[in-house]
MMTF fields as JSON, N, C-alpha, C and O atoms, coordinates in Angstrom:
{
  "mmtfVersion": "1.0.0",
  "mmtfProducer": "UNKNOWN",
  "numBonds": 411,
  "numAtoms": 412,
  "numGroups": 103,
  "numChains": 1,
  "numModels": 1,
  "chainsPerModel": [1],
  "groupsPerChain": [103],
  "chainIdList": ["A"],
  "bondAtomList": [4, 2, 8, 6, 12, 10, 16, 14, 20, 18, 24, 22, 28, 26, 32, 30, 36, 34, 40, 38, 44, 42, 48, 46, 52, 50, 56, 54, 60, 58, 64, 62, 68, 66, 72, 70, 76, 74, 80, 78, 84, 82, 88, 86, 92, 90, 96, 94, 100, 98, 104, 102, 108, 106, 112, 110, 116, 114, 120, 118, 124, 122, 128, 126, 132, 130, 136, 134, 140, 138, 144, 142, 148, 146, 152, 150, 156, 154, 160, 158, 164, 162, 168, 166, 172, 170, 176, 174, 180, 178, 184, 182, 188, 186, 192, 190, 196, 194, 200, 198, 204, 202, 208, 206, 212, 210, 216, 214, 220, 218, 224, 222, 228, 226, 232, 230, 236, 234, 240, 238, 244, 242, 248, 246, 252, 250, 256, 254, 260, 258, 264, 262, 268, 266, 272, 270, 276, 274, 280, 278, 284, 282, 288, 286, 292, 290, 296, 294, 300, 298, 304, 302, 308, 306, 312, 310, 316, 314, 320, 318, 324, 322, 328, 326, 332, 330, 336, 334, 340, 338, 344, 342, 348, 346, 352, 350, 356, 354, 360, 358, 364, 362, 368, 366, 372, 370, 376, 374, 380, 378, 384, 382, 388, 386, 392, 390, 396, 394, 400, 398, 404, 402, 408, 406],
  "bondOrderList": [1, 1, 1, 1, 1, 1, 1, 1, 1, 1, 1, 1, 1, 1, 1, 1, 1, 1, 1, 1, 1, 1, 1, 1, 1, 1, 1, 1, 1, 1, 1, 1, 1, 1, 1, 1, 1, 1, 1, 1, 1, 1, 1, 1, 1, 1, 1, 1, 1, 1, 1, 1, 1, 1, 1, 1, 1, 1, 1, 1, 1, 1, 1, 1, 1, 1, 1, 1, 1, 1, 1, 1, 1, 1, 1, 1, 1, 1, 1, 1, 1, 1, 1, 1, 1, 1, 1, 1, 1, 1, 1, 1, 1, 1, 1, 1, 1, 1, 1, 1, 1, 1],
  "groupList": [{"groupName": "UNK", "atomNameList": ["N", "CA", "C", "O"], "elementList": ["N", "C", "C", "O"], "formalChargeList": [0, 0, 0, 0], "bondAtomList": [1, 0, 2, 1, 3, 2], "bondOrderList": [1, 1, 2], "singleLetterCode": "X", "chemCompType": "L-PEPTIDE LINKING"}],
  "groupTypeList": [0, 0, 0, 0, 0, 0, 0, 0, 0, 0, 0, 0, 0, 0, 0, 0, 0, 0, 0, 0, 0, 0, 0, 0, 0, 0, 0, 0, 0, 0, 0, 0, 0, 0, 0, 0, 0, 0, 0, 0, 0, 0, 0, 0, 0, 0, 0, 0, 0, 0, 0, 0, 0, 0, 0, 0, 0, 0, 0, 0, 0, 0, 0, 0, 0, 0, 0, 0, 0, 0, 0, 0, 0, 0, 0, 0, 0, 0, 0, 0, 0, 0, 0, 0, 0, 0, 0, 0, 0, 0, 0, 0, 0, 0, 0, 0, 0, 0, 0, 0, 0, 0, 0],
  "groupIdList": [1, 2, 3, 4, 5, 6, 7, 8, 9, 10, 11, 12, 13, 14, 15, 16, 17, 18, 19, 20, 21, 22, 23, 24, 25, 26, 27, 28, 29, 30, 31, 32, 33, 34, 35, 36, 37, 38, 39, 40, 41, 42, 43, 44, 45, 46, 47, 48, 49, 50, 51, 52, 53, 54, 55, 56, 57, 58, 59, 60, 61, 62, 63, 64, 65, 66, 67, 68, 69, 70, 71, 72, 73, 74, 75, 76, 77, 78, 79, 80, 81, 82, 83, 84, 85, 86, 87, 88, 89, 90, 91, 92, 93, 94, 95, 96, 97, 98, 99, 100, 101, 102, 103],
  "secStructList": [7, 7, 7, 7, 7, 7, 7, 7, 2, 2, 2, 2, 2, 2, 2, 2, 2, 2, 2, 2, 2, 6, 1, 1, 1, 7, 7, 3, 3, 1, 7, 7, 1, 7, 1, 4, 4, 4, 6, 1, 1, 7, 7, 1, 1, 3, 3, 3, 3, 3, 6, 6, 3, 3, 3, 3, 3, 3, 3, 3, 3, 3, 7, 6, 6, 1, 7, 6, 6, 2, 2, 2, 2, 2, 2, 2, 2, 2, 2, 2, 2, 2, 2, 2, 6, 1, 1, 7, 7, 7, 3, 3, 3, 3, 3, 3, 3, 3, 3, 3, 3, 7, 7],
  "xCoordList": [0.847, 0.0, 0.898, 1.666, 0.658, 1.417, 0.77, -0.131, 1.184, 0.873, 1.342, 2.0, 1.167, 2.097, 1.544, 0.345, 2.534, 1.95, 2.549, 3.283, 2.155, 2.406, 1.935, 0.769, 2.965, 2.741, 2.655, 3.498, 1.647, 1.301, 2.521, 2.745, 3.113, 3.885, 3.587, 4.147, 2.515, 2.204, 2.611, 2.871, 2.537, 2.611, 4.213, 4.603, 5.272, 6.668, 7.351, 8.316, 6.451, 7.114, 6.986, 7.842, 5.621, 5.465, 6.725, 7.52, 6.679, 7.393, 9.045, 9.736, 9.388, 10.508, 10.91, 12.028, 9.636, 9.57, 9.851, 10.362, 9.538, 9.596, 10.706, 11.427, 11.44, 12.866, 13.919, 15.03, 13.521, 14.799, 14.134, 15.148, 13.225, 13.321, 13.654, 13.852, 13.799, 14.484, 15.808, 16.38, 16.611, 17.823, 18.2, 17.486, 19.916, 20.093, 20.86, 21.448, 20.709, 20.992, 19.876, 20.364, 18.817, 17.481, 16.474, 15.576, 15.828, 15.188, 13.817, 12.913, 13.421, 12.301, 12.766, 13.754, 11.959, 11.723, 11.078, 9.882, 11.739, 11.072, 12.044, 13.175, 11.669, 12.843, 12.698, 11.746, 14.08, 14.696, 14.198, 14.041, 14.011, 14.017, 12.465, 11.589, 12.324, 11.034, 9.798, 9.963, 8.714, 7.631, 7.159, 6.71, 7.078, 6.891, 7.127, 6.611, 8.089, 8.572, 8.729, 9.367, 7.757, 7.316, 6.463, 6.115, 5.292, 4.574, 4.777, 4.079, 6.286, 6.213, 7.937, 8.61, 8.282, 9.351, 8.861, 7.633, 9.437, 9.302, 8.974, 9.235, 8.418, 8.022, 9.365, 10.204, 9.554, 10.297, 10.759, 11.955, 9.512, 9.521, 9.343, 8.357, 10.168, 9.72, 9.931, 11.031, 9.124, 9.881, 8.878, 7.77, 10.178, 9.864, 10.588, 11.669, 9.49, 9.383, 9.866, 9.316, 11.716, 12.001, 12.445, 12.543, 12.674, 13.176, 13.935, 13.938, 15.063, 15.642, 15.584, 16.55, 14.523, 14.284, 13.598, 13.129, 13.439, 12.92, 13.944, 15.158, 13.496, 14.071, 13.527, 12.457, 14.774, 13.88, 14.609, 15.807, 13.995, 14.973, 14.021, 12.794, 14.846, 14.461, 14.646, 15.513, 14.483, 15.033, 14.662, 13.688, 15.966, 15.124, 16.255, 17.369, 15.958, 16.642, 17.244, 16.634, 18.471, 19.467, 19.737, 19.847, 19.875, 20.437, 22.152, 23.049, 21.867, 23.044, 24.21, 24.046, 25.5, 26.253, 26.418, 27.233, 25.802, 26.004, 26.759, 26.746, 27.497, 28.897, 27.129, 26.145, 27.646, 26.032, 26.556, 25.71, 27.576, 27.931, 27.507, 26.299, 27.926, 27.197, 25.6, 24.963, 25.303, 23.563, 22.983, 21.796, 23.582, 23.175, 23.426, 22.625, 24.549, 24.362, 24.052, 24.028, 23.568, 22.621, 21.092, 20.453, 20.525, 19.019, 19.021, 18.336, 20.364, 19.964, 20.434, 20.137, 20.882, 21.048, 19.455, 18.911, 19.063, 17.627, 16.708, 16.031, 16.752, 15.713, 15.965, 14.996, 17.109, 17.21, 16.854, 16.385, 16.961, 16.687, 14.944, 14.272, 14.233, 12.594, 11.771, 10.551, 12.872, 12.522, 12.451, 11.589, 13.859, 14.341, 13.93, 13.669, 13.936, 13.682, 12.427, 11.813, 11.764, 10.267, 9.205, 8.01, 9.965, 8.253, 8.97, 8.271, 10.07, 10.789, 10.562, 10.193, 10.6, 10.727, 12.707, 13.66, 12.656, 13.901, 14.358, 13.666, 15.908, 15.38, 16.748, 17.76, 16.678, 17.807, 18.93, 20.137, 18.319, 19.01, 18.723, 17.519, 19.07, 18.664, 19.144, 20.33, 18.784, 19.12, 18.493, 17.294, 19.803, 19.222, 19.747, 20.927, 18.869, 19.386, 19.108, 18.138, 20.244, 20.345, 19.946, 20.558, 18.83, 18.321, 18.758, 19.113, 18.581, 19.164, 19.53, 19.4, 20.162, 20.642, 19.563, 19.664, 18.533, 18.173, 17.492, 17.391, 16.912, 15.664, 14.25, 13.307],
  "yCoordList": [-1.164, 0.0, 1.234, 1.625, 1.678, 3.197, 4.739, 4.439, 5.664, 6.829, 7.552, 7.01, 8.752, 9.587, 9.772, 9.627, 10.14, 10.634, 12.116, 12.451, 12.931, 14.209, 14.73, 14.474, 15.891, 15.926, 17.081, 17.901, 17.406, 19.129, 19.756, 19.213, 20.651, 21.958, 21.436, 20.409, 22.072, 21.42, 20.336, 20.283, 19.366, 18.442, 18.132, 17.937, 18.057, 18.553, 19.733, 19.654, 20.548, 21.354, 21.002, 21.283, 20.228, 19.575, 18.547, 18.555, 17.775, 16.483, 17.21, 16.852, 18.266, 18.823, 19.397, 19.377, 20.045, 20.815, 19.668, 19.848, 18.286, 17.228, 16.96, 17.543, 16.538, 15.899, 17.253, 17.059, 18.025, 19.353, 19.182, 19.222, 19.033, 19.325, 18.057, 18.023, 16.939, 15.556, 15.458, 14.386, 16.799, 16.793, 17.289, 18.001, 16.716, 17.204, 18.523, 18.853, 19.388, 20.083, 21.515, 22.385, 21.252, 21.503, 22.012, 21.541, 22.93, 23.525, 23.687, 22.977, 24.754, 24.44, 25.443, 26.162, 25.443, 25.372, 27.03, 27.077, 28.247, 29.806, 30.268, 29.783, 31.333, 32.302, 32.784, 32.869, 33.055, 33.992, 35.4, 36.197, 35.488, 37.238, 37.501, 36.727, 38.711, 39.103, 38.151, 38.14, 37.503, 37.81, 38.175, 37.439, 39.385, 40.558, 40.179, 39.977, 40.206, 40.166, 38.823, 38.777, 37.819, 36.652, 36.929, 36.038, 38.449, 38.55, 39.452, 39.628, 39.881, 39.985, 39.586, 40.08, 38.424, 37.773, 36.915, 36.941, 35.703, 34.912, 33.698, 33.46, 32.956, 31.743, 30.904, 31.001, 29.985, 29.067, 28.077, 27.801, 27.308, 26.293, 27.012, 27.732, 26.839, 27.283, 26.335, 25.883, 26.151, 24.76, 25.56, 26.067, 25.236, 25.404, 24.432, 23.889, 24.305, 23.375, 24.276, 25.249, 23.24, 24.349, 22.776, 21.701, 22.957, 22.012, 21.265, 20.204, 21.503, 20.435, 20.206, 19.908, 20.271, 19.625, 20.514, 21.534, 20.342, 20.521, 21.786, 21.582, 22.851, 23.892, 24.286, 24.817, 23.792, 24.163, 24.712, 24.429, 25.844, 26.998, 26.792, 26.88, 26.494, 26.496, 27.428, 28.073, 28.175, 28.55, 28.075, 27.849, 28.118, 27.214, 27.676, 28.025, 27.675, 27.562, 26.91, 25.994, 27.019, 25.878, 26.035, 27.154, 24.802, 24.654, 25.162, 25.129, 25.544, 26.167, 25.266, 24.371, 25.227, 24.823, 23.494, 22.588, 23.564, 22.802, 23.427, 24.635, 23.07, 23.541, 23.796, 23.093, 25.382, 25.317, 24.994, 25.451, 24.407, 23.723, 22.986, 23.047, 21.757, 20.883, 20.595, 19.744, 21.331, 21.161, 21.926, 21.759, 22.511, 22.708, 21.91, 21.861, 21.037, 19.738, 18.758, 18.106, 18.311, 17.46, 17.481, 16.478, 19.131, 19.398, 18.785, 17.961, 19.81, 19.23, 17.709, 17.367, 17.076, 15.472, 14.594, 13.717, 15.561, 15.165, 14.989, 13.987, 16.076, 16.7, 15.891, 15.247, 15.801, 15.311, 13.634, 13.02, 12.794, 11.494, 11.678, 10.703, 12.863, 12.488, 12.914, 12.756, 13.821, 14.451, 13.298, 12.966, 12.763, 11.81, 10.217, 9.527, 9.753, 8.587, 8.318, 7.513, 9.151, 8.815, 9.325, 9.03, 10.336, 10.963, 10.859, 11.202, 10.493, 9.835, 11.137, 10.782, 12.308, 13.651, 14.115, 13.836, 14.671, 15.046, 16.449, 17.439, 16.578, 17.473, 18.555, 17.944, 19.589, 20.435, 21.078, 20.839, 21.829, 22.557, 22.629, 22.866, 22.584, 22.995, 23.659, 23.343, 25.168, 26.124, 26.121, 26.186, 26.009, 26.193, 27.674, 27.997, 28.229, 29.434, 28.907, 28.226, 29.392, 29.639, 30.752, 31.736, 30.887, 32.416, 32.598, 33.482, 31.748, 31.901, 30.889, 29.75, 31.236, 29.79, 30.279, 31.158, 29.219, 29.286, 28.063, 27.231, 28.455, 26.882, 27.153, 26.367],
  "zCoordList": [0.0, 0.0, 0.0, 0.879, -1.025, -1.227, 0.212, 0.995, 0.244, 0.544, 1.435, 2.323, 1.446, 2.535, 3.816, 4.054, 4.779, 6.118, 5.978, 5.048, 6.987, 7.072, 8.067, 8.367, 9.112, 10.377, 10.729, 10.364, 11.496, 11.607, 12.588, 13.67, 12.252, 13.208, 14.142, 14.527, 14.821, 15.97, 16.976, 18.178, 15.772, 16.676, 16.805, 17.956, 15.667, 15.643, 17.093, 17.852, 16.932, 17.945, 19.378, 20.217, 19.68, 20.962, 21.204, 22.144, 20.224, 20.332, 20.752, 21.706, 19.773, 20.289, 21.456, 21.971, 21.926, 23.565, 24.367, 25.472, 23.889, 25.28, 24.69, 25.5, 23.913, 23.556, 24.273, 24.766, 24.211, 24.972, 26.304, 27.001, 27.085, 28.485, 28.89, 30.104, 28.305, 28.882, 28.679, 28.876, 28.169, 27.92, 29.157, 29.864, 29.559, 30.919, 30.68, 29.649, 32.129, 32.624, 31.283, 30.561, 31.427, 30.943, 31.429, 30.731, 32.465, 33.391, 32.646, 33.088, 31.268, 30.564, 29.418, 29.567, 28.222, 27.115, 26.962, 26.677, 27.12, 27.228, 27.414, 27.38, 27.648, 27.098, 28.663, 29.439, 28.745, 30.174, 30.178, 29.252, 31.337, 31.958, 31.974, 31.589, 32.481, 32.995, 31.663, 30.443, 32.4, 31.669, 30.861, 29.983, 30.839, 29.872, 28.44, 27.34, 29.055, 27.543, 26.201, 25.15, 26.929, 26.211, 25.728, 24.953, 25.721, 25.168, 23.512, 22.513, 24.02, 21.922, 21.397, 20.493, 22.458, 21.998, 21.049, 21.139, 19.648, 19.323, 19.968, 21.147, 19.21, 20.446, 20.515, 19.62, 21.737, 22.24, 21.358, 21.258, 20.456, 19.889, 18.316, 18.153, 17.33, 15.72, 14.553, 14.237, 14.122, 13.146, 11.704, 11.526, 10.905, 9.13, 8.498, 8.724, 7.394, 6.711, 5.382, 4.867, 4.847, 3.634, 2.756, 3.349, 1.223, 0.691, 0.988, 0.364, 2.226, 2.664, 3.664, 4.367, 3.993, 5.541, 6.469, 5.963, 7.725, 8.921, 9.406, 9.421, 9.726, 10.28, 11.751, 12.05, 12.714, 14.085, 14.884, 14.871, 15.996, 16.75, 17.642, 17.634, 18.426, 20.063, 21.082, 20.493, 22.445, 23.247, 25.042, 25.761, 25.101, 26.386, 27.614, 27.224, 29.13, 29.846, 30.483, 31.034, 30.692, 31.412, 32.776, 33.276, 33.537, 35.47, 35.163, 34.321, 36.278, 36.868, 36.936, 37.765, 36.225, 36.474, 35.515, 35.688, 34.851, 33.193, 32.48, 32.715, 31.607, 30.377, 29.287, 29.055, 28.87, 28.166, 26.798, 26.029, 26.061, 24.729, 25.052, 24.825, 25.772, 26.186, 26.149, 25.528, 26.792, 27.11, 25.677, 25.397, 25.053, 23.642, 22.784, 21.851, 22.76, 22.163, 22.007, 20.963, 23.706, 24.181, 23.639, 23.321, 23.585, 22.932, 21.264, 20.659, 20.856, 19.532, 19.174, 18.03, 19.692, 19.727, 19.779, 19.108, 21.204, 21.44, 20.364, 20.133, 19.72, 19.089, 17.848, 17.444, 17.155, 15.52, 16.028, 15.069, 17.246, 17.209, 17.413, 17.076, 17.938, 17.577, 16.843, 16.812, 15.85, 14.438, 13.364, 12.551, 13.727, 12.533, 12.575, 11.589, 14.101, 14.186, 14.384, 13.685, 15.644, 15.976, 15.161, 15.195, 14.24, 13.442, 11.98, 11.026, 11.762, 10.312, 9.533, 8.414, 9.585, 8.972, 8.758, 9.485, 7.826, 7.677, 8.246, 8.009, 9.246, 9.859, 8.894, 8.551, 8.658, 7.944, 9.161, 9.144, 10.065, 10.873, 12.051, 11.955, 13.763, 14.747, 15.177, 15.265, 15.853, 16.313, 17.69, 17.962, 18.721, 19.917, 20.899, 21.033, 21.349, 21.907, 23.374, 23.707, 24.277, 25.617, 25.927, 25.512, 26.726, 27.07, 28.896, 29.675, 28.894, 30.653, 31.268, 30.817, 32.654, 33.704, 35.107, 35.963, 34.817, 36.802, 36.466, 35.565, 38.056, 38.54, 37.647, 37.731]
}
């Protein structure tokens, strides 16, 4: 039986929010500093869809006292095994931003 599957944003960007907060030294998935200003920052989770693949930028906050190369390589490790393996989408690029270190 032939045919395609195809997977809403949505549901890509969820799947990614949980593959980065199970990454260690990982606190959550938003952007640092006041409040406020999540209301006309970009969102946390962004994924585009370009000819070669899956384009996704994250930002998320990290615990204290993690090497943050590290814990940025850990997310995007995360992320391309439940891009690539669990939802079989091709992924092009991951961009992860560190916006802050707390609890």
């Amino acid at each position: 039986m032939n045919g395609t599957v195809s997977v809403a944003h949505a549901v890509v960007a969820r799947m990614v929010r949980r593959a980065a907060v199970a990454a260690p030294g990982v606190v959550r998935v938003a952007r640092g500093g006041p409040a406020a200003l999540t209301l006309i920052a970009p969102p946390a989770v962004a994924v585009r869809e370009r000819t070669d693949g899956l384009h996704v930028r994250i930002t998320v906050v990290a615990r204290p006292g993690h090497d943050l190369r590290v814990v940025a390589r850990d997310v995007r490790d995360a992320i391309a095994v439940t891009v690539e393996r669990l939802l079989g989408l091709e992924l092009a690029e991951v961009t992860v931003v560190i916006d802050g270190v707390g609890e």
